[in-house]
C-alpha positions in Angstrom: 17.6 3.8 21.4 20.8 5.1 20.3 21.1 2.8 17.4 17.5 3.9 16.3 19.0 7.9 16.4 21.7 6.6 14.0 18.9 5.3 11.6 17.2 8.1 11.9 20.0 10.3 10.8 21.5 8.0 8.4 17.7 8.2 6.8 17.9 11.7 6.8 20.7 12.1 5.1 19.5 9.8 2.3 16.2 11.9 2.0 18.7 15.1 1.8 21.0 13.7 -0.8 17.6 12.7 -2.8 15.8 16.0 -2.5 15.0 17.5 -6.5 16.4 14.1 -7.8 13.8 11.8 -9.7 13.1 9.0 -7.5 12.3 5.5 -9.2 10.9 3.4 -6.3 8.6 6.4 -4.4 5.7 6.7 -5.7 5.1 2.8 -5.9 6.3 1.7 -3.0 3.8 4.3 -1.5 1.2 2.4 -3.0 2.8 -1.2 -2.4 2.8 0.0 1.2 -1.4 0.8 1.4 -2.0 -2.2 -0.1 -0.1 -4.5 1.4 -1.5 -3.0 4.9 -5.3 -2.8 3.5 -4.9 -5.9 2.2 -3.4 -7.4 5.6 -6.7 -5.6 7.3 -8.7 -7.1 5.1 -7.4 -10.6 6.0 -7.4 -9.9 9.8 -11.2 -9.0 10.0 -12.8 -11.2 7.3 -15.5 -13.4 9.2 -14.2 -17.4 8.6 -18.5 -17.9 8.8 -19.3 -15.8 5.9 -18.3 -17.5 2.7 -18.5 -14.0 0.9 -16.2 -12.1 3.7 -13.4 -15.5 3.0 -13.9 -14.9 -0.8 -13.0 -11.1 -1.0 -10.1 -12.4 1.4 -8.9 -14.4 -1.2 -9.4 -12.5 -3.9 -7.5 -9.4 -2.1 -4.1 -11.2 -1.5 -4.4 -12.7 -4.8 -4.2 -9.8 -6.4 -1.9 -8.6 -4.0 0.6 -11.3 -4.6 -0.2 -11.3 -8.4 1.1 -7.3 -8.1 4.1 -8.2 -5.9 5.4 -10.4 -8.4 5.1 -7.9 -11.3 7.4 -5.5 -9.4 9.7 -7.5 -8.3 10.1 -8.4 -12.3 10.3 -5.0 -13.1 13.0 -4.3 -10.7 14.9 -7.3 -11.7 14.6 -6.2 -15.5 15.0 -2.4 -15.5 16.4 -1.2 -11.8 19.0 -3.9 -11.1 20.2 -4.2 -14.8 21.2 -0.3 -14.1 22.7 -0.3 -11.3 24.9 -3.5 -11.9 26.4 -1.9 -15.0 27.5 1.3 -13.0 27.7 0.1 -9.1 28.5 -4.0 -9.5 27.8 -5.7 -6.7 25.2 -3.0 -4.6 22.0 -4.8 -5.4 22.8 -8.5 -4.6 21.4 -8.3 -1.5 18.1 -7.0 -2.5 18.5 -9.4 -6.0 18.5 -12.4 -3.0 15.5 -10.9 -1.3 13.8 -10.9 -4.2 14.4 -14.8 -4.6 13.0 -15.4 -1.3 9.9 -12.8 -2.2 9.0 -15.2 -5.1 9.0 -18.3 -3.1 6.9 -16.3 -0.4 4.5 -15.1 -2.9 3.5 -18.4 -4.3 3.1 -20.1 -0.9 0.8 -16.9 -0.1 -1.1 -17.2 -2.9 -1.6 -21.1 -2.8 -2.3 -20.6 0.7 -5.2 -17.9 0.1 -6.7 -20.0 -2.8 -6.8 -23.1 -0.9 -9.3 -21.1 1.5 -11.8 -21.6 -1.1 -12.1 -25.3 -0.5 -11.5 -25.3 3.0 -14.1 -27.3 5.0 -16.5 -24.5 7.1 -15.1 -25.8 10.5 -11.4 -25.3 9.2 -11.7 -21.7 7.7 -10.7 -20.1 11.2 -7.6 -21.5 11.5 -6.9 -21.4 8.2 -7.3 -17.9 8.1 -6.1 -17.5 11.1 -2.4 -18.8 9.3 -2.8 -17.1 6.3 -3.6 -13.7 8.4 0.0 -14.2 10.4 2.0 -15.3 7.2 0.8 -12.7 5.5 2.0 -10.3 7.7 5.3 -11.8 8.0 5.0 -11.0 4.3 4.1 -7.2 4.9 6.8 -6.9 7.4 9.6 -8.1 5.5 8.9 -6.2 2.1 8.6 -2.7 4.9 12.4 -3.8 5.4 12.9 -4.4 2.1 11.6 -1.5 0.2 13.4 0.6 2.8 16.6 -0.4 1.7 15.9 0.1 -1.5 14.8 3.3 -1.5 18.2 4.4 0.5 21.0 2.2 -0.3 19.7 1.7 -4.1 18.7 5.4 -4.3 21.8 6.6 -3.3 23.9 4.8 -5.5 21.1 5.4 -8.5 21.7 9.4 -7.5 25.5 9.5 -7.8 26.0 7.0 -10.9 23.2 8.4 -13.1 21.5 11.3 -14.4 17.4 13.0 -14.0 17.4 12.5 -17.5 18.8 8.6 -17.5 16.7 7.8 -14.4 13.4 8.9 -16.3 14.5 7.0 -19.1 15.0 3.8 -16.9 11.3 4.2 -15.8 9.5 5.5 -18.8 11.1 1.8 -20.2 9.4 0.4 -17.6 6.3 1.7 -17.6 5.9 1.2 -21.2 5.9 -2.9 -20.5 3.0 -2.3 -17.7 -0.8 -3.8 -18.8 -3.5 -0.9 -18.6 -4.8 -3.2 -16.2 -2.0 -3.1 -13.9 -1.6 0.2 -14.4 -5.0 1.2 -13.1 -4.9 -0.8 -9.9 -1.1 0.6 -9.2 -2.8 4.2 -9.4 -5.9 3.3 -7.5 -3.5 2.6 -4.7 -0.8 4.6 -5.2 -1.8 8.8 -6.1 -4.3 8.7 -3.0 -0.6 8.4 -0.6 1.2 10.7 -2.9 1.6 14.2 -1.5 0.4 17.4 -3.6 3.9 17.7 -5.2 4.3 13.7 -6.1 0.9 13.8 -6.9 0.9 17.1 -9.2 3.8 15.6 -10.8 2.3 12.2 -11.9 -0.7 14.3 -13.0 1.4 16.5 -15.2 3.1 13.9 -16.8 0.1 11.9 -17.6 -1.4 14.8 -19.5 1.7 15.3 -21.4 2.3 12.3 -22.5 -1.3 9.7 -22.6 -4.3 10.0 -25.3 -6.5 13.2 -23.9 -9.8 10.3 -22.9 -7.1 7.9 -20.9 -6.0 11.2 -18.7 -9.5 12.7 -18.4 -10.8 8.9 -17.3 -7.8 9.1 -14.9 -8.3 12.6 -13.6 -12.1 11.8 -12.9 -11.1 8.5 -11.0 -8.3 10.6 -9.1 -11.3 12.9 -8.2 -13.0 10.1 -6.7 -10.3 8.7 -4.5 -9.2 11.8 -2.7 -10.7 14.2 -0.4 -11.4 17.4 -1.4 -8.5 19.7 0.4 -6.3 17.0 -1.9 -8.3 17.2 -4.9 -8.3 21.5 -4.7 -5.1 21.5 -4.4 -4.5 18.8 -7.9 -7.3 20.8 -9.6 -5.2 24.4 -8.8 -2.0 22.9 -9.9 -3.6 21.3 -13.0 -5.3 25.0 -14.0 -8.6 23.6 -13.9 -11.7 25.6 -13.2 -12.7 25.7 -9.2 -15.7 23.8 -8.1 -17.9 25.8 -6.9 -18.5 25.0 -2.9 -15.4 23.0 -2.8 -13.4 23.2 0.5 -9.8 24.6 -0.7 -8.6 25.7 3.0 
């Protein structure tokens, strides 16, 4: 218990340190977390009799792991490059990790494909395997992220700049297919809160072609409820629905 208080505080302090900086790992690791947990859900109730029940199953942690393994690219390309060249030596750990996620991922993915062709008397126990690995999987990338988003954070805060940290994730961003993009968003501005949220919003509109943010902004309508969506639409400027709840 006591150690867990220690945590807690050193957490708190982290959060402190970080509040009004920009925060690179956030807002996706908010979505990496619903969908790694949906996606774990998903696994643990699909029906091993229903062929179609197996096949979203499959498809779910396929595009799960396919997702996992563009981040961890990303943060090997633009996040660790950054902080090796001003804090050498901090993200080794998580650069290790991240060798071990890779291995993990493929065996996940081979594992959920192989579902496919499983005999019908198999598929439970099959499943069964991939459900438990799976969240071995979930459990370890909790760990993970969390240490990222306080040890790497902290030294990201005190060896660069707002304006260099946007610039590390604009650079990013700009290497990400629309079609990656849309899924990340789909899981991710749903578990922002109104500020994150309000935020993302405002920098789509600033800076993507007037269709791509209106298609965004009427998707975001979709995926939140309406006290969320109020509160977006208000930040935003946009005209009140009428017989919207806003309280």
């Amino acid at each position: 218990m006591q150690s867990h208080a220690i945590e807690i505080a050193h957490v708190t302090a982290a959060a402190r340190t970080g509040l009004g900086r920009f925060n690179l790992y956030a807002g996706i690791h908010k979505a990496l977390r619903a969908l790694m947990t949906d996606t774990l859900l998903t696994v643990g109730r699909a029906d091993p009799g229903d062929a179609a029940d197996v096949n979203h199953a499959v498809t779910r942690v396929v595009e799960l792991m396919n997702l996992c393994t563009s981040h961890v690219n990303h943060e090997n390309n633009f996040v660790h490059p950054a902080l090796e060249a001003r804090c050498p030596g901090v993200c080794g750990p998580i650069a290790q990790e991240h060798d071990g996620h890779l291995h993990h991922i493929a065996h996940l993915r081979d594992a959920a494909v192989s579902l496919l062709k499983t005999e019908a008397g198999e598929r439970e126990p099959a499943l069964q395997a991939l459900y438990l690995a799976l969240a071995l999987f979930v459990a370890d990338n909790f760990q993970h992220m969390h240490a990222e988003e306080t040890v790497h954070n902290s030294a990201l805060w005190a060896a660069y700049s707002d304006a260099e940290l946007v610039g590390i994730h604009d650079a990013l961003l700009a290497t990400i297919e629309p079609a990656e993009m849309m899924l990340v968003m789909r899981w991710m501005l749903p578990q922002l809160n109104a500020p994150e949220r309000l935020e993302v919003m405002q920098g789509m509109r600033a800076g993507a072609p007037a269709p791509v943010f209106e298609g965004m902004l009427t998707g975001t309508q979709g995926l939140l409820n309406q006290r969320d969506w109020a509160k977006l639409a208000r930040g935003l400027g946009l005209p009140p629905v009428p017989g919207l709840v806003t309280a």
